[in-house]
TORROTI-896850 format. One record per residue: x, y, z of N, C-alpha, C in turn. Coordinates in steps of 0.1 Angstrom, whole numbers, plus 5000, padded with zeros to 4 digits. Example, Ala and Ser with C-alpha at 12.3 -4.5 7.8 and 13.67 -1.06 7.14 Angstrom:
n_c1|n_c2|n_c3|ca_c1|ca_c2|ca_c3|c_c1|c_c2|c_c3
5132|4943|5078|5123|4955|5078|5132|4967|5078 .
5128|4978|5071|5137|4989|5071|5129|5000|5079 .
END
This chain:
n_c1|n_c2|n_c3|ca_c1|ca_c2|ca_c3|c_c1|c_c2|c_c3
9532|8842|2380|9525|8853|2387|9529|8866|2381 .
9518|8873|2378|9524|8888|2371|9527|8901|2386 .
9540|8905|2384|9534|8918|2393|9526|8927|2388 .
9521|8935|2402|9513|8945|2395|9518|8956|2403 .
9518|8969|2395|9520|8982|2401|9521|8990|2417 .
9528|8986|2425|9521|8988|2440|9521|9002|2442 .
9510|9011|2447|9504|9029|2448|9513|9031|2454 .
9524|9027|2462|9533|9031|2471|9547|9033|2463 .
9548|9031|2455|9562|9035|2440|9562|9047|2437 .
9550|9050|2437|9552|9064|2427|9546|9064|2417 .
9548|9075|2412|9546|9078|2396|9551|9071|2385 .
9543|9063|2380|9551|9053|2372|9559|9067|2354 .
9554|9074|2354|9562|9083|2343|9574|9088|2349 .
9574|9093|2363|9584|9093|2369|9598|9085|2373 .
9588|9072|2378|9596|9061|2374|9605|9060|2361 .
9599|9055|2355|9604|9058|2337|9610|9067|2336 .
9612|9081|2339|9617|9093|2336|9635|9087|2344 .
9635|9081|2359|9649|9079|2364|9652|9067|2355 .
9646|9060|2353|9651|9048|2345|9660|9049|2334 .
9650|9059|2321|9659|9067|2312|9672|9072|2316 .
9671|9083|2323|9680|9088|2328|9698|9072|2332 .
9687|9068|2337|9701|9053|2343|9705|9051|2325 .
9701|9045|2324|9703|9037|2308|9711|9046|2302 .
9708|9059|2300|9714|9067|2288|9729|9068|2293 .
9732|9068|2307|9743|9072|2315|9753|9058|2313 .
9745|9051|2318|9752|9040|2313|9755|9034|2299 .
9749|9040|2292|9749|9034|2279|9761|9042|2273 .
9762|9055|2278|9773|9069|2278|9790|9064|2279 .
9783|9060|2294|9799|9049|2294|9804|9040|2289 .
9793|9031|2282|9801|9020|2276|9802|9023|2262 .
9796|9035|2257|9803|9036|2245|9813|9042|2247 .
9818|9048|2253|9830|9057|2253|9837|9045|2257 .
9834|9030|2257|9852|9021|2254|9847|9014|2241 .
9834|9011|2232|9831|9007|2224|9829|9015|2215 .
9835|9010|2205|9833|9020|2187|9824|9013|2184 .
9823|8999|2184|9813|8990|2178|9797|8993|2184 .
9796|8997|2195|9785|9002|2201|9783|9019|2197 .
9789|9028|2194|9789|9041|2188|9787|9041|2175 .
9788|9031|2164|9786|9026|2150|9767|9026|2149 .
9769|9013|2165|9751|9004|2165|9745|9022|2167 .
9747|9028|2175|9736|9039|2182|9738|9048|2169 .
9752|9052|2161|9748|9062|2148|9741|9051|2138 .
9738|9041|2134|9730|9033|2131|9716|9036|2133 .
9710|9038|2144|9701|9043|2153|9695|9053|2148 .
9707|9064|2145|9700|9079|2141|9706|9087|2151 .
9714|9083|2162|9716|9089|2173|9729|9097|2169 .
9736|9107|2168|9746|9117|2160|9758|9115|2175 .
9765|9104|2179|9771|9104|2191|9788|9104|2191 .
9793|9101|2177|9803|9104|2169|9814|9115|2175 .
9821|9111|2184|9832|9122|2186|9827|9132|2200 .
9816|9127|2210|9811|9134|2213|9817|9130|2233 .
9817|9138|2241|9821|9135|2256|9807|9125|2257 .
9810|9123|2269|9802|9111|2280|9786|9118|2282 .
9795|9127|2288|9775|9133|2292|9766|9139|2280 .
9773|9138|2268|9765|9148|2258|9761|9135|2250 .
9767|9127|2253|9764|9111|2246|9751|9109|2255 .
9752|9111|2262|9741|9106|2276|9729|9110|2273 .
9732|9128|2274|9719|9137|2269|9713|9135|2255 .
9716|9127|2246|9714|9129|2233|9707|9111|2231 .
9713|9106|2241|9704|9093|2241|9693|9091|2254 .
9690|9103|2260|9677|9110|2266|9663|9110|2259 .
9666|9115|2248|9658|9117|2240|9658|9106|2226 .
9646|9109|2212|9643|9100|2204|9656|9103|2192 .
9659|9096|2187|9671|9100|2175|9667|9111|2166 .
9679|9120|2164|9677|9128|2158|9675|9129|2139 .
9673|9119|2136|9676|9111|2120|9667|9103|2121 .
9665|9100|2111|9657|9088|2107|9668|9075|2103 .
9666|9062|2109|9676|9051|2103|9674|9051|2085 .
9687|9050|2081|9691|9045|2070|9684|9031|2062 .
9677|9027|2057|9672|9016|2050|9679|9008|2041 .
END
C-alpha cells in the first residue's frame, strides 16, 4: 500500500525544511565523535574540518560548498 500525503500535515516544503534541519543536527553530532564520517562529508565538498557542532550543522543545511574531487 503506498501512503499518500494527508492535507492535515502541512506544508510538505515545510515539512522538508524541519526534517533538514533534524538530519544536519544530527549528522553535527555524530561527526564531532567520527573523523571517519568528517573525511566522508569533506569528501562531499562539505569544508566541516576543525569546525564546532552547530557550524558543522549549518553548513550541512545547505548544498556543498565545492565540487567532489573525481
Amino acid at each position: 500500500m503506498i501512503a499518500s500525503p494527508d492535507p492535515q500535515d502541512g506544508d510538505p516544503a515545510e515539512n522538508l525544511e524541519r526534517m533538514n534541519v533534524a538530519l544536519s543536527e544530527w549528522a553535527a553530532r555524530s561527526a564531532s565523535d567520527s573523523e571517519t564520517l568528517i573525511d566522508r562529508f569533506e569528501e562531499m565538498g562539505y569544508a566541516v574540518r576543525g569546525k564546532p557542532e552547530d557550524e558543522v550543522a549549518e553548513i550541512l543545511r545547505r548544498p556543498p560548498d565545492r565540487a567532489r574531487p573525481r
